[in-house]
N, C-alpha and C positions, 0 to 999 in steps of 0.2 A: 576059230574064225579064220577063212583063207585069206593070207594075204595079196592084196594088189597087184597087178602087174604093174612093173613099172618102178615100185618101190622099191630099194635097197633096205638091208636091215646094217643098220648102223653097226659096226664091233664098238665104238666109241673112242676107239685111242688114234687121237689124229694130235697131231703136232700143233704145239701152241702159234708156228709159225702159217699154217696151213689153217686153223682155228680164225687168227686172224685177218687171214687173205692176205698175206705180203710174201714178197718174192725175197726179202733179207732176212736170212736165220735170227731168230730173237733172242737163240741161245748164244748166238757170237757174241751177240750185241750185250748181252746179259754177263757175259765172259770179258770182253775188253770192257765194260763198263767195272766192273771188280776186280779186274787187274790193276785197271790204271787208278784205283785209289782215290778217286776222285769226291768221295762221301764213305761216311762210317759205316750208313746204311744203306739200301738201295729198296726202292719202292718195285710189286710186281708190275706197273705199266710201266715204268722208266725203259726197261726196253722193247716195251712194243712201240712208247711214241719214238723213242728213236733210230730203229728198223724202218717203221713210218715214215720220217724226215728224212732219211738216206733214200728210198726208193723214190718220193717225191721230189726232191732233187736231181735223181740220175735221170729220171723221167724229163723232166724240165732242158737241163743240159744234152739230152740225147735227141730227146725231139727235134729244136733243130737243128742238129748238126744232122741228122738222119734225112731232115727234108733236102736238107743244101748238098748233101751227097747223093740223092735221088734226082733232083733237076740239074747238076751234074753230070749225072749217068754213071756215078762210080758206085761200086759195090760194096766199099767197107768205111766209114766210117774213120776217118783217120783222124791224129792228136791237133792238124793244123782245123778240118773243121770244129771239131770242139774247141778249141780258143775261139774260134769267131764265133763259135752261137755263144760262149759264156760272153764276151767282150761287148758283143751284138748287141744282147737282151742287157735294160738300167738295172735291171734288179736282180740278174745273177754274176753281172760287173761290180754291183755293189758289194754282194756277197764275196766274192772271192778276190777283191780288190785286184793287187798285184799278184797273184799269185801265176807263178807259171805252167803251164800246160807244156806237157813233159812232150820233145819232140822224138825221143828215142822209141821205136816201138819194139817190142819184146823177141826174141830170138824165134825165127823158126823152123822147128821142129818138120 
């Protein structure tokens, strides 16, 4: 029987991260999660939900510092609008309480 146009033939070995649609390695998350000892055992979704809650998160905090740096006019995203979108928004103030937003930005190359 000819196949379809159109269709791809699966090989089938696709990454548990790419499996699940997220942009956070689940194998890191599976890694620092059994590093740091945190349980005897470790369940196979424990690190998909929490790849999950990291990409939902950065989402959350990027959005609007991305919007406030677009009506702006500025191109990158710096650590002072992420303080105001986290600060901004009750419930990702809430989340990260006092935490500080690092104003040193990374060396460049």
């Amino acid at each position: 029987m000819p196949r379809e146009r159109g269709h791809r033939r699966s090989s089938g070995r696709r990454s548990r991260t790419a499996r699940a649609e997220l942009s956070f390695s689940m194998s890191h998350m599976e890694r620092l999660l059994r590093e740091g000892h945190y349980t005897q055992s470790l369940s196979s979704s424990a690190p998909i939900f929490l790849a999950a809650i990291m990409q939902h998160l950065t989402a959350k905090v990027l959005e609007p510092a991305g919007n406030k740096a677009q009506n702006s006019s500025q191109r990158h995203i710096t650590p002072e609008l992420v303080g105001m979108a986290v600060h901004h928004k009750a419930l990702l103030n809430g989340s990260f309480g006092m935490t500080p937003i690092s104003l040193v930005a990374p060396a460049q190359h």
